[in-house]
C-alpha positions, 0 to 999 in steps of 0.5 A: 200869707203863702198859701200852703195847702193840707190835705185831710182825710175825712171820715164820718161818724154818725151815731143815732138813737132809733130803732134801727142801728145805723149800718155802714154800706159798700159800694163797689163798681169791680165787686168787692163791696155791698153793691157794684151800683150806687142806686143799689144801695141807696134803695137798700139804706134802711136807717135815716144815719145809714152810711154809704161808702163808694170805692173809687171808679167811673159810675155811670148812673143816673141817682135818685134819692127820694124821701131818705137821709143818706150820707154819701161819701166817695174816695176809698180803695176798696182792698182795706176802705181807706180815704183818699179823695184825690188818690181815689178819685170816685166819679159819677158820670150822668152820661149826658142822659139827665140829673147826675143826682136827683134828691127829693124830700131828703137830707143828703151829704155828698163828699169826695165825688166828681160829679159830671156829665149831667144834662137836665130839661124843664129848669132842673139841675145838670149835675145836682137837683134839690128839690123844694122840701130838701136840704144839700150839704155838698163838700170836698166835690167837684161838679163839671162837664155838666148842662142845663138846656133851655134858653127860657129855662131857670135851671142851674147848669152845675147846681140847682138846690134849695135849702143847703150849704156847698163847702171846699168844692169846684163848679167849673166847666158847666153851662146854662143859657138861662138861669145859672151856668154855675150854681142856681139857689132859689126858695131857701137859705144858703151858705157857699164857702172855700169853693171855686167857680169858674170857667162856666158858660151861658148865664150868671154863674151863681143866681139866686131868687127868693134866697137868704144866705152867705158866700165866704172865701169863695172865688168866682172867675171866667164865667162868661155870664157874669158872677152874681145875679140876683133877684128878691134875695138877701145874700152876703158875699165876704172874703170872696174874689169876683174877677174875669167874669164877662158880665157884671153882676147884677141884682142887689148883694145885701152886703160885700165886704173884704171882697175883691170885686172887678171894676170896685165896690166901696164898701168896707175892705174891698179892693179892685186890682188884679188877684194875681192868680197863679195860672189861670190858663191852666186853672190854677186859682191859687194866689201867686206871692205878692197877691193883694188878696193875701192877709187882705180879707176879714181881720177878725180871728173867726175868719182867719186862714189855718196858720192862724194869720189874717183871712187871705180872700178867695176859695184858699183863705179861711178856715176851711181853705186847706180843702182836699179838694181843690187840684195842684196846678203847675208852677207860674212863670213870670218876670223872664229877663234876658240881659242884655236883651241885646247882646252882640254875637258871641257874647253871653247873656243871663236868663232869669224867671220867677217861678213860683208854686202856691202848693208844689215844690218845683223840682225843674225849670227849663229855658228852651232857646228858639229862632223866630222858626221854632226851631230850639238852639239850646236848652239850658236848666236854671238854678235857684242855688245862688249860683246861677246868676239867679239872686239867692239861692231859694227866692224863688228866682231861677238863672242861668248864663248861655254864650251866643253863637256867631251871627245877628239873630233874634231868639225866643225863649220858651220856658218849662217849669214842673214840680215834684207832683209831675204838674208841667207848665210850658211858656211859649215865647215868654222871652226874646232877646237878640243879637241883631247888631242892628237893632232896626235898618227900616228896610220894612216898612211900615214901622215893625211894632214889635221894635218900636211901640209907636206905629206908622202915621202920615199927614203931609203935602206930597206930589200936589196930595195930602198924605193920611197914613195911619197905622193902628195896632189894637187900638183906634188910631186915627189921622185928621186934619180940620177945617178951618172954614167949618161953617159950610154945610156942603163938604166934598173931596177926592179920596183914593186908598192906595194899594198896601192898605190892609186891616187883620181880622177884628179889624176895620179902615175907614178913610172919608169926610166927617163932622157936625153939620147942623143941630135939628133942635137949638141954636139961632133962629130957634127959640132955645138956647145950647145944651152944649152938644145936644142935638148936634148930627154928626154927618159921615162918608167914608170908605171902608176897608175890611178884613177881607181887602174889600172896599166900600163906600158908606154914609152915616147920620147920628144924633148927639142926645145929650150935652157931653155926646155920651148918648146918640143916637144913629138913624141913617146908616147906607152902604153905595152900591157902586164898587170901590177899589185902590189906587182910584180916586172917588169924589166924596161928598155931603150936603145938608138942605133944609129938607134932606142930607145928601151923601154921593160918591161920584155920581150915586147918591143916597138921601135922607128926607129931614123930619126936623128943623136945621140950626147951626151946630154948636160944635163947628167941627168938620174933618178928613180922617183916616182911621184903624179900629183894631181889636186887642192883638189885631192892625191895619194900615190905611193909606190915602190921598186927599185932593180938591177939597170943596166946601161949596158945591160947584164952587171953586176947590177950597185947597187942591193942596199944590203949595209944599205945606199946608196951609194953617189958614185952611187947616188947624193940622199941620204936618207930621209924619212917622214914617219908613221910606226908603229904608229909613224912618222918617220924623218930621213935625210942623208946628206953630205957637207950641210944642210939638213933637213925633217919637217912636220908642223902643220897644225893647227892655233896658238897654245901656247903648243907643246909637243911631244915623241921624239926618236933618233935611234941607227945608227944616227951619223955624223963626225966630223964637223957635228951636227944633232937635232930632235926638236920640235918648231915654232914662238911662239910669236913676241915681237914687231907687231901684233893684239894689239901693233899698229904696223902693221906686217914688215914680220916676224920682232920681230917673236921669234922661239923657239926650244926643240930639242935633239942634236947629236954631232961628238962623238957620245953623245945626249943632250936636249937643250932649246932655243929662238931667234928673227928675227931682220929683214923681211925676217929674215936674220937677227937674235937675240939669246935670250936664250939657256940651255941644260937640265941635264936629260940624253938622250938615244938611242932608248929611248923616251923622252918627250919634250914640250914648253909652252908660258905664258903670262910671261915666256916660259916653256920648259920640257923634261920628269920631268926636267923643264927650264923657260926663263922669258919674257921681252917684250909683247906677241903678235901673231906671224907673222908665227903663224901657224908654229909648226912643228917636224923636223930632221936636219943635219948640215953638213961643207964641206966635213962632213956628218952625218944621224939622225933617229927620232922617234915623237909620241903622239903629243899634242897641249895642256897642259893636266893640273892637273885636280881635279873631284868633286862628287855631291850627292841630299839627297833624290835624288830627292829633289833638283839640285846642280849648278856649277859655272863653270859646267865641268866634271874636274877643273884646280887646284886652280880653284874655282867653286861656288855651288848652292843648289837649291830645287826641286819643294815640297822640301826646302833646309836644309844644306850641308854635306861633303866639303860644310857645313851650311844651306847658300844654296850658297857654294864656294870651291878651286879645290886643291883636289877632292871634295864631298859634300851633299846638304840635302833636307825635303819635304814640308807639305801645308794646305788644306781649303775649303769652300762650301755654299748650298752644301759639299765636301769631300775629299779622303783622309781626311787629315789636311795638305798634302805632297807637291805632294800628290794627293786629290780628292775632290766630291762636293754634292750639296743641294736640290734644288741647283746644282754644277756650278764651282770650284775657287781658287786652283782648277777649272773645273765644273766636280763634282769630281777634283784631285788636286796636293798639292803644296802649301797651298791651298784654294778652293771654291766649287760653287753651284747656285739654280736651275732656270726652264724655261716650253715649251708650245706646241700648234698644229693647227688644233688640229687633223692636227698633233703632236709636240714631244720634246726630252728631254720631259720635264715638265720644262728645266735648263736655257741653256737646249737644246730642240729638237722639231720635228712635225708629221703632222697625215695623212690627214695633211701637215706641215704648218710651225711654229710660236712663238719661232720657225719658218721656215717651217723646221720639226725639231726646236731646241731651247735653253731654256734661257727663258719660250718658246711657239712654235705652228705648223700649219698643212694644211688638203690636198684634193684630186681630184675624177674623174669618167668615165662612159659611156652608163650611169651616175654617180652622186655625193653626194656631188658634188664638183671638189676636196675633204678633206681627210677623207670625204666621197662622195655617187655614184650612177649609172644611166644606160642609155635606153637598158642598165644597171649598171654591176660594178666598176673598178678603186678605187672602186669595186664591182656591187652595184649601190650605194656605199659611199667611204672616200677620202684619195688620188687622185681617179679615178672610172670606172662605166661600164654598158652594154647592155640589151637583151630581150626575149618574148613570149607567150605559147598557148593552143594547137590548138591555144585554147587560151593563158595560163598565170601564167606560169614560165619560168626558163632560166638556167645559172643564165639568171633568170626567167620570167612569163606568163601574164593573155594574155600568154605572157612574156618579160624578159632580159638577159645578153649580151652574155647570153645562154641556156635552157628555161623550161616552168612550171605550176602546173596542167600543163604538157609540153612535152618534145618538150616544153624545148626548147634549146636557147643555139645556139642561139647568144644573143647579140642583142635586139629580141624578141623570141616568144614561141609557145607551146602547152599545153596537 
């Protein structure tokens, strides 16, 4: 069946009867549950039926579950808990640190997780670990990513369970060096079923030991060690696939039946082809359609797959194989056709793919077309639609046509196919085709293989040498001659590996002698009779050529150890360590005595002492040999040269090959080549009492043309009784089967081979001969000639002709050189069973005791027909005035073939008629390819109109012009009226800039458009008047409707920003408004206040007025007061100076000082001398600024001073003189305290 896959959703309802009722926990890693951890509520779960529910998400935990029953299902969202294992995908990651889940003593249901990165030790389980005593049911989950360490451990690097059962899961991508990379069972009974293993490394990838149990419907591939291992167990594998794995199985399976096991299993119902997976390198284990293990596995109706038909093997069939687990992989691509695969330039090849997809729709396939440098030329989208040269449309076949361009290419083709789940599948070259008109010019050597399967191989007699060339290509190949003389235990010759010679990675040349040279327990002289080749040593020297181009000489001995030398045994293996190098010719020899093998390359020897007796072998076989080993995908080519070949020591050469041919009395090889030199391909073959032959076949698919140059040397004949051809010819078709006739294919039953050869007989002559015959049966023991004719043109030696045959689609078309000979068909033409066998051969045809030796010369191969090809030239008057179309567009045209043309105009130009092969004014013109063509396709240039209209305004126009060339440029500049403005302009133009360049393209019409102006006014009001002003930018009496205003506010210095009102507001210093409309705005500024504070100590300040804070800008009078004994001296702070009354204007916060100091007195009185009595009305003058004072009517005096105050005190009257004892001097005296100083002096 074609597998189409469901998906379920899952939910779990238990119910049990205890004392605890069953609870429903939710875990959820973001918080939206129970629990944000896994372990948590494992812990927490009470009930033995208690049911964990795990939002989707990346746990990072190690789990143990110990001695509980718990049902642990993954694969919800958390907002309402619905299920959707594969939309909410639920991980649990071990971090690399141990078991992902332990369980011990438990019964555990695990669903919907992925289970990764778990590593255990000491034989546990990576991702899983069930302990002894426990049972696991695993289901819907996917276990990878996850190691077991311990090469001498038995872990399991998946899974490691005892009693159990794994349903719908994935085990992949795990590893183990011991016991089981995938899944490890031991001590209890299993059942595995509708899961997949594959890609794990290290052990078996499913091992049990001391187990029972089933596996059904499972598929276990690319597993490096091996699918099964067994070891005292009794397990049953059925509808199961086993493929891919490195290992086979070992252990003994009770029973396997229905199963597709690789390398075959003869029980009931299984088979051993491949599965056709859908695309295992991507994973994908789905079947493709046409899979033998589909409707192939159980026929009971207990197995059968969900649609109700027969069990399909594998992880998908069944019951159970609608599993959500499993994962969509990308649509496979396969059976990609290019036809032809080799096309001529210019001409069109049809790309077809089968793409299919076991789940998905595919929804696009593309064919991304390359040169050999990567480099796409095209990408085209194929079509299942039956439209697309792709069959019918929904068969699941995609197509498409693509022209080639001009010249002789290889392409590649690379196809990318997806699905409507967005699953991409890329295949890289999957395709080639060419356009190479020579298909091969052997201008390279050696032989191409990716042109021709065969590879180079040399045996021949050249320059007085034996040639052994041998070219190999993932495969052993080998080029030998034998002795005829092969009694000899001494074997010597001259080797020489020529430079050129090379081997890849994976790779090995060897070059050397080699052969049975005794047997060390039977034959005569020994008492016991053959065993065949029991007992035969096989003796070897060589030099050997590595990957790296290093040479070495080497010497080897092995034993054969059983009649048919299936089994040997190697007991001398040496390396010489005498270096070797090309273009250097080394004298290789062995030689066997009764007590040693003697091996020496020129002068060094190596030996090996004998243990046992020498007898003649009984297989006489001894050889010169040039070998390739080459791993699958890797070459090499060994060149060498073989001289003076010795079979006795010191004895005279056995052949120093100087005659022209080897001798057949010496040698049972005779001479074949199949080589390229000198820019050909050389198929040369010798034989004797036989047929015999050299081929290269093609390595390309079908083609219907072969030709090729075709040269017979001089040298070439045969005897009498012998006949010899170079041809060239394949399966060209079959008359019967094949795509299309509704008969499948019997083998090569109805495939007709056709021939174009050039004979050459006994007397010496050479014909070109046509031919054709069917095979009759399937294996094509059994033939029919259906035509043969020989050509008249004569045919020369050393003289190259051309033959070709063609397949029609009525007749087979033969030429050599000019000379053409057709056989008419009579039945249908489908594809043959051998369609990919074109080839070029040399074949000698030899009866009993005839010989005969033919020397071809092929060159320049073509695979397809060079046809008469006819060019037309196209020519635009004037150049640019328009295109011509081709219908088919190609740089060349078969003969007859028609091509419609078509005239179109460029833009600003119409069509006015053709010149040359084309005539008339019909813009569409058809011509028959019989000659080279020319035609003209004329051209005018159009003239258009151009109108305006302009209302409240004008527009000019530069240039002024009635009617404009399509093309021309126009500027056009509109002016508006007074009072109006330019908005816009309509029509062909448009954009609101006052000057626009048009191109004319057309007859056009443009309105300029203008409106009235409409103003709007800003009204600006400040409160207080003085508190501040508003400035506008721009500052206008009146704005345009749109305008944008910017109002900023600067409040004057005794004022702050109070905010806005009217059509501004916020408190914001800048407002911009828009003017749709008459605006007013109003700012409000606040005056500050100050605060005045005063110290004053020894008196007081008053304040007029007196208040606790001030406006700025008002003024307050100060006065000092000072106290008794002192008085006001000045200011300090925000005020200076002394004046004891001051006003000041408040503008910040102040602070003022007023500093009073203390008042000193002095007082005296003066006399008459002789105490007669007081005198007043005298002065006294203190000096340094202490003032003066006055005598009283009684002669006294009272005056103050400063604090600190000092110096002379000079009395004075007029009429009045003092003596100078009179000026008395106060200056050492300390005035700093209140005295008084009484002056007594007297008057003369």
């Amino acid at each position: 069946m074609k597998r189409v896959i469901f998906f379920s959703v899952v939910f779990i309802f238990a119910v049990l009867t205890s004392i605890c009722m069953a609870e429903t926990i939710h875990v959820d890693h973001s918080g939206g549950g129970d629990y944000t951890s896994i372990q948590e509520a494992i812990d927490a779960a009470i009930s033995d039926s208690d049911v964990i529910l795990v939002a989707q998400g990346i746990y990072d935990e190690n789990i143990v579950i110990n001695g509980k029953t718990v049902n642990l299902s993954g694969g919800y969202e958390s907002a309402g808990w619905t299920r959707d294992i594969k939309a909410h995908k639920t991980v649990i990651d071990g971090g690399g640190r141990s078991t992902v889940v332990r369980i011990q003593n438990s019964s555990t249901m695990i669903e919907g997780f992925t289970i990764q990165n778990g590593q255990a030790e000491n034989e546990g389980g990576g991702g899983l670990d069930s302990s002894e005593g426990s049972f696991l049911e695993i289901k819907d989950c996917i276990i990878e990513n996850n190691n077991a360490i311990g090469e001498n451990e038995w872990g399991g690097g998946g899974i490691l369970m005892g009693d159990g059962k794994i349903l719908n899961c994935i085990v992949r991508n795990n590893h183990s060096p011991g016991g089981a990379s995938g899944i490890r069972a031991g001590d209890g009974d299993i059942l595995i079923q509708n899961t997949l293993i594959a890609d794990n490394t290290g052990q078996a990838a499913f091992h049990c030991n001391d187990s029972t149990g089933k596996i059904i419907n499972c598929t276990i591939t690319g597993n490096t060690g091996g699918g099964f291992g067994l070891f005292q167990s009794q397990v049953s594998v059925l509808n199961c696939i086993e493929w891919n794995n490195s290992r086979n199985n070992w252990g003994n399976l009770e029973s396997i039946t229905y199963s597709l096991i690789e390398g075959g299993n003869a029980a009931t119902g299984n088979i051993s082809q491949n599965p056709l997976f859908a695309d295992p390198e991507t994973g994908n284990y789905y079947l493709q359609t046409g899979s033998p293990c589909i409707d192939a596995g159980n026929p009971s109706a207990e197995y059968n797959d969900t649609d109700g038909t027969r069990n399909d093997m594998g992880a998908y069939g069944g019951s159970g194989g609608e599993s959500y687990a499993y994962e969509d992989g990308p649509p496979s691509v396969e059976n990609v056709l290019i036809t032809p695969a080799f096309a001529f330039p210019g001409s069109t090849v049809v790309i077809t793919a089968d793409v299919q997809d076991a789940v998905s729709n595919v929804s696009s396939v593309k064919a991304d077309i390359e040169r050999p440098d990567e480099a796409v030329i095209a990408s085209i989208n194929l079509y299942d639609d039956g439209s697309h040269n792709d069959g019918t449309a929904g068969d699941g076949i995609y197509g498409n046509s693509w022209t080639t361009p001009s010249g002789e290419y290889d392409y590649y083709i690379d196809i990318t196919a997806s699905d409507n789940r967005s699953h991409i599948a890329t295949y890289n070259n999957i395709g080639k085709f060419s356009t190479q008109i020579i298909y091969d010019d052997f201008e390279t050597a050696p032989i191409d293989t990716s042109k021709w399967h065969e590879s180079e191989q040399v045996r021949e007699i050249a320059n007085g040498k034996l040639r052994l060339n041998i070219q190999g290509d993932g495969q052993k190949s080998s080029m030998n001659v034998y002795l005829v003389n092969d009694d000899t235990r001494y074997y010597e010759a001259k080797v020489l590996v020529e430079n050129g010679s090379y081997v890849s990675a994976g790779a090995m040349g060897v070059v050397g002698l080699s052969g049975y040279f005794y047997n060390d327990t039977r034959g005569p002289g020994s008492g016991q009779d053959y065993n065949e080749q029991e007992g035969d040593v096989w003796l070897d020297i060589r030099i050997v050529v590595d990957e790296n181009g290093i040479l070495k000489a080497k010497a080897s001995a092995s034993r054969s150890d059983n009649a048919d030398n299936s089994l040997e045994t190697e007991f001398f293996e040496e390396y010489f360590s005498s270096p070797v190098s090309v273009d250097t010719e080394y004298v290789l020899s062995v030689e066997v005595t009764s007590s040693e093998i003697i091996f020496k390359c020129n002068d060094e020897s190596l030996k090996h002492t004998l243990t046992t007796p020498v007898y003649d072998a009984y297989t006489k076989d001894k050889r010169i040999l040039s070998r390739v080993y080459a791993d699958s995908g890797e070459l090499g080519y060994v060149k060498a040269t073989i001289d003076d070949v010795r079979i006795s020591k010191g004895g005279e050469p056995y052949d120093d090959f100087e005659t022209a041919m080897i001798d057949p009395a010496k040698w049972q090889a005779l001479e074949k080549v199949t080589e390229v030199s000198d820019g050909k391909l050389c198929l040369s073959i010798r034989g004797s009492d036989e047929e015999a032959s050299t081929t290269v076949h093609q390595a390309g698919d079908y083609t219907s043309y072969l030709e090729a140059k075709v040269l017979i040397e001089s040298g070439s004949q045969v005897s009498a009784g012998a006949t010899a051809i170079s041809r060239i010819g394949g399966y060209f078709y079959n008359d019967t089967r094949g795509p299309g006739s509704g008969l499948d294919y019997n083998r090569y039953e109805g495939d007709v081979w056709v021939n174009n050869y050039i004979m050459l007989d006994e007397n010496n002559n050479l014909k070109a001969t046509a031919a054709a015959f069917r095979f009759d049966t399937a294996d094509g023991s059994g033939t029919t000639d259906l035509f043969e004719q020989d050509f008249s043109t004569p045919i020369l030696f050393d003289k190259e002709d051309i033959l070709s045959i063609e397949l029609s689609d009525t007749e087979l078309i033969f030429k050599c050189n000019d000379e053409t000979i057709i056989y008419s068909l009579t039945t249908p033409i489908y594809e043959a069973y051998g369609r990919d066998s074109r080839v070029l051969t040399s074949r000698l045809y030899a009866d009993q005791g005839e010989s005969g030796y033919i020397k071809a010369w092929f060159d320049d191969v073509r695979v397809t027909k060079e046809p008469i090809i006819y060019m037309f030239t196209k020519s635009i008057l004037p150049e640019f005035g328009g295109i011509i179309l081709a219908s088919p567009d190609k740089a060349s045209y078969d003969a007859g073939e028609s091509v419609m043309l078509t005239a179109t105009s460029a833009e600003c130009y119409e069509f006015t008629g053709w010149s040359g092969d084309c005539l008339g004014s019909n813009p569409v013109c058809t011509l028959t390819m019989n000659s080279d063509k020319s035609v003209a396709a004329n051209f005018a240039i159009v003239a258009y109109t151009l109108d305006i209209t302009a209302l409240n305004g004008t527009v000019t126009r530069t240039p002024e012009k009635t009617s404009y060339e399509c093309g021309e440029s126009v500027t056009l500049t509109a002016a508006p009226n007074s009072g109006y403005r330019f908005i816009r302009w309509e029509g062909n133009a448009s954009g609101t800039e006052t000057s626009v360049t048009i191109a004319i393209n057309g007859n056009s019409s443009i309105t300029a458009i203008f409106e009235q102006i409409s103003t709007y006014t800003l009204d600006k009001s400040v409160l207080p008047v003085s508190g501040g002003t508003i400035s506008a930018s721009p500052d206008k009496a009146s704005y345009e409707p749109g305008e944008s205003v910017t109002l900023t506010v600067v409040p004057d210095e005794c004022y702050e920003f109070g905010g806005w009102s009217g059509d501004c507001s916020g408190g914001g210093l800048v407002c911009t408004l828009t003017m749709d409309a008459d605006k007013s705005v109003t700012a409000k500024f606040d005056i500050k206040t100050y605060s005045l504070n005063i110290t004053a100590v020894n008196g007081t300040v008053t304040r007029t007025p007196d208040k606790t804070s001030y406006e700025c800008g008002s003024t307050v009078t100060l006065s000092a007061i000072p106290n008794s004994n002192y008085k006001f001296d000045h200011w300090e702070g925000y005020l200076t100076g002394n004046q004891k009354s001051t006003i000041i204007t408040i503008s910040q916060d102040i602070r003022i000082t007023a500093v009073f100091v203390p008042i000193y007195i002095i007082s005296g009185h003066i006399r008459y001398p002789n105490n007669l009595g007081e005198i007043g009305g005298v002065s006294l003058i203190f000096s340094n600024g202490g003032g003066s004072a006055t005598t009283n009517d009684s002669g006294f005096y009272r005056h103050s001073v400063k604090h600190g105050w000092a110096g002379i005190v000079t009395p004075n009257k007029g009429g009045y003189s003092f003596s100078p004892s009179y000026q008395i001097d106060l200056s050492s005296i300390e005035i700093n305290m209140l005295f008084i100083l009484s002056l007594h002096k007297l008057i003369s």
